[in-house]
C-alpha positions in Angstrom: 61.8 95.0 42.9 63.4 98.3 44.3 65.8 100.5 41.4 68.7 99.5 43.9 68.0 95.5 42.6 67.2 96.0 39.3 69.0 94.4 36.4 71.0 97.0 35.2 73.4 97.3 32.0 76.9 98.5 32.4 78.6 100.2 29.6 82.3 99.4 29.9 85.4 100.5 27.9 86.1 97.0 27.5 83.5 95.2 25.6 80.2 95.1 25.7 77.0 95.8 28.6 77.7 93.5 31.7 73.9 92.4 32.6 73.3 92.1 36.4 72.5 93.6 39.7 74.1 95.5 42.6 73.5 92.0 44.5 75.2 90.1 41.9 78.2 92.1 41.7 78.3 91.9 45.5 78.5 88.2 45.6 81.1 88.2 42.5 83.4 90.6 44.3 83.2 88.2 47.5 83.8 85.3 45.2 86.8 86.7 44.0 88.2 87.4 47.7 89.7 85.4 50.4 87.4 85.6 53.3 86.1 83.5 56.1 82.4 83.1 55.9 81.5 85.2 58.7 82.9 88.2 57.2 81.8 87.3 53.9 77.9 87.5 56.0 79.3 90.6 57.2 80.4 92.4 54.0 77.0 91.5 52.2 74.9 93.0 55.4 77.3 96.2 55.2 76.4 96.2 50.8 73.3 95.1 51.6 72.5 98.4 54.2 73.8 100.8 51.6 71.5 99.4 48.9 68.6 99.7 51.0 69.3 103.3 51.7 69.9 103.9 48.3 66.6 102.3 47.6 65.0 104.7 50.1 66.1 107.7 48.1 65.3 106.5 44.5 69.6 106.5 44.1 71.1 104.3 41.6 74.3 103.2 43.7 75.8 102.9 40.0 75.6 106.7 40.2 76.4 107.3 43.6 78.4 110.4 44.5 80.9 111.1 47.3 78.7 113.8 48.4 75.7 110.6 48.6 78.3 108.4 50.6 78.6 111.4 52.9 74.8 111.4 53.9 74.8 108.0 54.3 77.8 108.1 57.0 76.4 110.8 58.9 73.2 108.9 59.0 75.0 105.7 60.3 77.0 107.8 62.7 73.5 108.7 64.5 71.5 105.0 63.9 71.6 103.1 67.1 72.7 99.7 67.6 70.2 97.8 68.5 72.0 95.1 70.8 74.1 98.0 72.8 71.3 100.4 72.6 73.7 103.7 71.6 75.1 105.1 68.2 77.3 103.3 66.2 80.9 103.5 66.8 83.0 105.3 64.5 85.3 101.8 64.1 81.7 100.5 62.7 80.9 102.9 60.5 84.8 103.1 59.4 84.2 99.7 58.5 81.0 99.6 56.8 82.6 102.8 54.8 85.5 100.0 53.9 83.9 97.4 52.7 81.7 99.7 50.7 85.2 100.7 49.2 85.9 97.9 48.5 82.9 96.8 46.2 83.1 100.1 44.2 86.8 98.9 43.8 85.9 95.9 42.4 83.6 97.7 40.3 85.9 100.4 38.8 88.0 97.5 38.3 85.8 95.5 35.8 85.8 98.9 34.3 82.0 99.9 35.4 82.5 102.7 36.7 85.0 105.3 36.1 85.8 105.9 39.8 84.9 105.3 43.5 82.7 107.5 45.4 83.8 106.3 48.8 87.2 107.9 48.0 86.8 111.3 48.2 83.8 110.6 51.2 84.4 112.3 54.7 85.7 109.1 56.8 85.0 108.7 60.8 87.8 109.5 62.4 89.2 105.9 64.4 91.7 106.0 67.5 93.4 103.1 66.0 95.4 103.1 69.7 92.0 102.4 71.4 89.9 99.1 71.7 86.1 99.0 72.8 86.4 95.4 73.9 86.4 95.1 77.3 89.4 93.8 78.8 90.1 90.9 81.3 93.1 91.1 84.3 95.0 87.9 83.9 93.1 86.9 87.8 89.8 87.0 85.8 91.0 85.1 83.4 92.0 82.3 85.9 88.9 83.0 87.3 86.9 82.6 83.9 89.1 79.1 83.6 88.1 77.9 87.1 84.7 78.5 86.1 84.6 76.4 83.1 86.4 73.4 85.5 83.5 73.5 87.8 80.8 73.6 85.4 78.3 70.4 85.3 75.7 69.4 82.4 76.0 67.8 79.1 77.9 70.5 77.8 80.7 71.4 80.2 83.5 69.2 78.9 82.8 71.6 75.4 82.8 74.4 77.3 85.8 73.8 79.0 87.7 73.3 75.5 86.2 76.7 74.4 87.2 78.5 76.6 90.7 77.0 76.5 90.9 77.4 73.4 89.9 81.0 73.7 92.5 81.9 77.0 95.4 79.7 75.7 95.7 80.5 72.1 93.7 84.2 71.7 91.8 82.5 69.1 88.9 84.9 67.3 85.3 83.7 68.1 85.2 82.9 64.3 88.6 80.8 64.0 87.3 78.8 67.4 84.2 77.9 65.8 85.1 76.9 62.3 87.6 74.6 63.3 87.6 70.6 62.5 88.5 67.5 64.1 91.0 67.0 60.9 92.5 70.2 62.0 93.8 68.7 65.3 97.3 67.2 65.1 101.1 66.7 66.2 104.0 68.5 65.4 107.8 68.0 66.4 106.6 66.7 69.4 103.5 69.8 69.8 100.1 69.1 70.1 98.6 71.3 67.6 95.7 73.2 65.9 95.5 74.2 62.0 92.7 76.9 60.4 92.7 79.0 58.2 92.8 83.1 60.2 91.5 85.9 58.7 92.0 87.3 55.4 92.4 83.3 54.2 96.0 82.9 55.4 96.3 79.7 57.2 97.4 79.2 60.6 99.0 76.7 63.1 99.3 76.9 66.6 100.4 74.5 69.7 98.4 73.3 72.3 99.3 74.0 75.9 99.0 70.7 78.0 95.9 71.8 79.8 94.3 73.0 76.4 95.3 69.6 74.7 93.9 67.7 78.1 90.8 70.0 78.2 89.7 68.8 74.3 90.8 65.0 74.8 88.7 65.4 78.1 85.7 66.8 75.6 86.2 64.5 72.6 86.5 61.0 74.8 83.0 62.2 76.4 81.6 62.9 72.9 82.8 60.0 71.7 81.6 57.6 74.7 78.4 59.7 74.3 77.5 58.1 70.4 78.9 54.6 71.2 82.2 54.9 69.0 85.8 55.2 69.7 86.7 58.8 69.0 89.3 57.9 66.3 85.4 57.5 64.6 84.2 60.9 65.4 84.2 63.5 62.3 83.0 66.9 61.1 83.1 69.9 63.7 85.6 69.7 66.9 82.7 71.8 68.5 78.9 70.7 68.2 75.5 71.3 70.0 74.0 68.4 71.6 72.5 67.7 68.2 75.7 67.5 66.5 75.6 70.7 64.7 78.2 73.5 64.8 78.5 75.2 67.7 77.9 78.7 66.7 79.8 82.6 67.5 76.4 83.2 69.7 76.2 80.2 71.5 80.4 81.4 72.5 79.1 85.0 73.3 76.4 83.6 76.5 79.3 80.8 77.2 81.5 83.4 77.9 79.4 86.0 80.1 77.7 83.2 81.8 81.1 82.0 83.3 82.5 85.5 84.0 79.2 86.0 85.6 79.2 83.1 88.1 83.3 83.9 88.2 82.1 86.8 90.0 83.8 89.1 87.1 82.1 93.0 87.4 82.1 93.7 83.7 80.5 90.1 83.0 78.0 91.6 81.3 80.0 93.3 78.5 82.4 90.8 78.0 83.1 88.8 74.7 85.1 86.2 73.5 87.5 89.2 72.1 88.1 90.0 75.7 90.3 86.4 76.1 91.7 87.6 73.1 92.8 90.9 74.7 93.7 89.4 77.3 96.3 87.3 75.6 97.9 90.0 74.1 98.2 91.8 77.2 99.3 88.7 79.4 101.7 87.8 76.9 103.3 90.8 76.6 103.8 91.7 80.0 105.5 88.1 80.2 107.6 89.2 78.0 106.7 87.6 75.0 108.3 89.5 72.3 106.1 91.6 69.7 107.2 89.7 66.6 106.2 86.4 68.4 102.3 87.7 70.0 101.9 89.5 66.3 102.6 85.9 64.4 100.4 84.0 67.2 97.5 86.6 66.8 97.8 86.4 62.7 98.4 90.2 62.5 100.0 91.7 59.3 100.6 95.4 61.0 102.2 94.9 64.5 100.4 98.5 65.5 97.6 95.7 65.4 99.4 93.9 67.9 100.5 96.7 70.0 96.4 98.0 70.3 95.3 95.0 71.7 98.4 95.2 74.7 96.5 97.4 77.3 99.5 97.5 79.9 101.6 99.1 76.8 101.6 102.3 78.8 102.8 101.4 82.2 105.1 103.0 83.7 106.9 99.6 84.7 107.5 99.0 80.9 109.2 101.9 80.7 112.6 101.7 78.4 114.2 104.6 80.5 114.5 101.6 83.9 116.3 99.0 81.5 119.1 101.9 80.3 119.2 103.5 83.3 120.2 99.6 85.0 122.6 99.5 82.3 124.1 102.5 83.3 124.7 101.5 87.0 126.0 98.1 85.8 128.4 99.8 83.9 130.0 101.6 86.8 130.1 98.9 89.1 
């Protein structure tokens, strides 16, 4: 068992020595949050990372300095991703920094430590008015849709619904794929879709009428598939042939598979976050007003919002045209 594991006693102001591990006080901090479970798998990888390195340098995270987060930042600045192949971004490393926070918040909080380390650390540096997803032109989009309609095999009428799903509402990977066939249902005449968006606030949305017809389309073919009507069918709205959930990876090769054969350049570096992009920007430029694209994306901050818009700074958006055509209606 490495130091960084070890049951430990923690002297608090309190009360007595709270028994336990690092690991355990990860996994009662992420009890006592409201997460989806992907993030939740995401949070114990990032705790999980500093532990080890901690391990590696006989450090009890317990007595972790700022000057220990430090070294451990700079060393994630220079670790290279493994999928991508280059350095970690500094929104990554931002983030792994965060969540860190976060569990030595919960910790100073219980009263088992007198303070944070992370606090006083030397933070990356993130351009919160930049995106590394790759964006999609609202013609690739159509061209990514037209794909899905022309796909064959056992799995197309899914894929179509994913990817509507994905186009039509700007749904993230992780809301598409947790989603239920209880969650489907009707609204003041809407079609509609309920889940529960990140940070655990629930969400509803409508269903366009080619999103609605693209998952009817999928569920009467699942359901004529096992015999039953599809009143009958339960558990996941999207499955693998062998009924299990469909899962964010299976979504990731969905996606560049159809923006490859779409004949899409940047196929290869696209994600399901691009659609989600893309809504942003589409609705925007539709002129979809902030407040409303905010609420549908389930931001808090509409800066949030206003990143994911990449035709913000066109020229044709310009306020100065609309005041200016003001000023020439005004003098007739």
């Amino acid at each position: 068992m490495s130091r960084s594991e070890a049951p430990v006693l923690l002297r608090t102001s309190a009360g007595p020595a709270l028994p336990g591990s690092p690991t355990d006080f990860t996994e009662a901090w992420l009890r006592n949050r409201r997460l989806s479970e992907h993030t939740r798998e995401a949070y114990r990888r990032d705790i999980a990372t500093w532990l080890t390195w901690c391990a590696g340098r006989d450090l009890d995270p317990l007595r972790a300095s700022f000057l220990d987060v430090n070294s451990y930042a700079r060393e994630l600045e220079s670790t290279v991703a493994v999928r991508s192949g280059r350095p970690l971004t500094p929104a990554t490393v931002a983030r792994r920094l965060s969540a860190l926070s976060s569990w030595y918040d919960f910790l100073v909080k219980l009263r088992a430590l007198d303070g944070n380390p992370v606090v006083a650390a030397d933070r990356p540096r993130v351009d919160r008015d930049h995106s590394a997803t790759v964006g999609l032109a609202p013609e690739e989009v159509d061209a990514l849709l037209a794909a899905a309609e022309a796909d064959t095999g056992p799995t197309a009428d899914r894929n179509r619904a994913a990817v509507a799903l994905l186009a039509d509402l700007g749904l993230r990977v992780g809301e598409l794929i947790s989603l239920n066939l209880d969650d489907l249902g009707a609204e003041r005449g809407h079609r509609s879709v309920r889940f529960v968006g990140k940070g655990g606030r629930p969400r509803r949305r409508a269903l366009t009428p080619s999103t609605a017809y693209a998952v009817d389309a999928y569920l009467a073919a699942r359901a004529a598939a096992q015999g039953v009507p599809v009143a009958q069918l339960s558990g996941p709205l999207l499955v693998t042939a062998s009924g299990a959930r469909l899962d964010r990876h299976s979504v990731f090769r969905l996606v560049r598979r159809l923006a490859r054969v779409a004949g899409i350049p940047a196929w290869a570096k696209l994600s399901p976050h691009s659609l989600r992009h893309a809504f942003a920007t589409s609705a925007r430029a539709e002129g979809v007003p902030l407040e409303d694209v905010q609420d549908a994306m389930g931001h808090a901050d509409p800066r949030t919002t206003r990143r994911y818009d990449r035709d913000r700074h066109n020229l044709d958006r310009d306020p100065a045209y609309v005041l200016w055509a003001a000023r020439a209606r005004r003098r007739g």
